[in-house]
Structures are given as structure tokens and as C-alpha cells.
C-alpha positions, 0 to 999 in steps of 0.5 A: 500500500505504500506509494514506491515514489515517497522517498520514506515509507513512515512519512507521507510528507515530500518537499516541493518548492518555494511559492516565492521561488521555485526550482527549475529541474536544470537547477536541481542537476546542477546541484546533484551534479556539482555535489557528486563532482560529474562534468556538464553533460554526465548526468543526461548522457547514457553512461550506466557507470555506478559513478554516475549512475547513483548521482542520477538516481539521486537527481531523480529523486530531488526533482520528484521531492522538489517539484510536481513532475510525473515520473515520465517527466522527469524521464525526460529531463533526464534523458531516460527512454522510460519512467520506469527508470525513474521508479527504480531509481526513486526506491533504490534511493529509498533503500540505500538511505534507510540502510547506509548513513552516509547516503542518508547524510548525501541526501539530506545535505542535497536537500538542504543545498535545494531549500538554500536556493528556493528559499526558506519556505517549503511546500509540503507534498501529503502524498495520500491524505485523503485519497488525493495530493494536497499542499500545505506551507510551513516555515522551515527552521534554521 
């Protein structure tokens, strides 16, 4: 019954940006991919190596935490023949942050990298409150 985009199964929450400024998906990239040290043009390319692969992953699951794009549209901006890439990609995140700290610690610093440029206020995603998405605004503290 869980939903295989939320990032943690426990939580239904998922950020979305800023009303104030939002984050565009090529913005989100370039954050995933300067923090993973890849050249321009690594993470939409078609190489499957693990150095940029994981990097990828982790893409795929800022964008779907920070915006509203389907998994096919997120497939495109990536460059992916399929949104089932996607969909793998987002659990295998899920996974690897449940089961190693160091991973959990990369995503958590990419989303604080991702709050810092929308703005200090954030858009909280319910993903299943009562049967459909609903958005509310909290003040992120810090």
C-alpha cells in the first residue's frame, strides 16, 4: 500500500518548492551534479557507470521531492527512454538511505543545498491524505 515514489515509507510528507521561488529541474542537476563532482553533460548522457549512475538516481529523486513532475517527466529531463527508470531509481534511493548513513547524510545535505536556493519556505507534498495530493506551507527552521 505504500506509494514506491515517497522517498520514506513512515512519512507521507515530500518537499516541493518555494511559492516565492521555485526550482527549475536544470537547477536541481546542477546541484546533484556539482555535489557528486560529474562534468556538464554526465548526468543526461547514457553512461550506466555506478559513478554516475547513483548521482542520477539521486537527481531523480530531488526533482520528484522538489517539484510536481510525473515520473515520465522527469524521464525526460533526464534523458531516460522510460519512467520506469525513474521508479527504480526513486526506491533504490529509498533503500540505500534507510540502510547506509552516509547516503542518508548525501541526501539530506542535497536537500538542504535545494531549500538554500528556493528559499526558506517549503511546500509540503501529503502524498495520500485523503485519497488525493494536497499542499500545505510551513516555515522551515534554521
Amino acid at each position: 500500500m505504500s506509494d514506491p515514489q515517497a522517498l520514506d515509507e513512515t512519512t507521507l510528507q515530500q518537499e516541493m518548492p518555494s511559492p516565492a521561488r521555485r526550482l527549475h529541474v536544470a537547477e536541481i542537476i546542477e546541484v546533484v551534479r556539482v555535489y557528486y563532482q560529474l562534468r556538464k553533460g554526465e548526468m543526461t548522457g547514457p553512461s550506466r557507470e555506478r559513478r554516475v549512475s547513483w548521482p542520477r538516481q539521486m537527481a531523480m529523486a530531488m526533482i520528484r521531492n522538489r517539484t510536481s513532475l510525473s515520473t515520465t517527466d522527469i524521464a525526460r529531463a533526464l534523458c531516460l527512454r522510460h519512467h520506469t527508470t525513474v521508479c527504480h531509481g526513486l526506491r533504490r534511493v529509498r533503500e540505500r538511505c534507510k540502510l547506509k548513513p552516509e547516503i542518508k547524510a548525501d541526501y539530506d545535505e542535497l536537500r538542504r543545498q535545494l531549500a538554500d536556493r528556493a528559499g526558506s519556505a517549503d511546500f509540503i507534498r501529503h502524498e495520500d491524505a485523503h485519497g488525493r495530493p494536497f499542499s500545505t506551507v510551513r516555515r522551515v527552521s534554521g
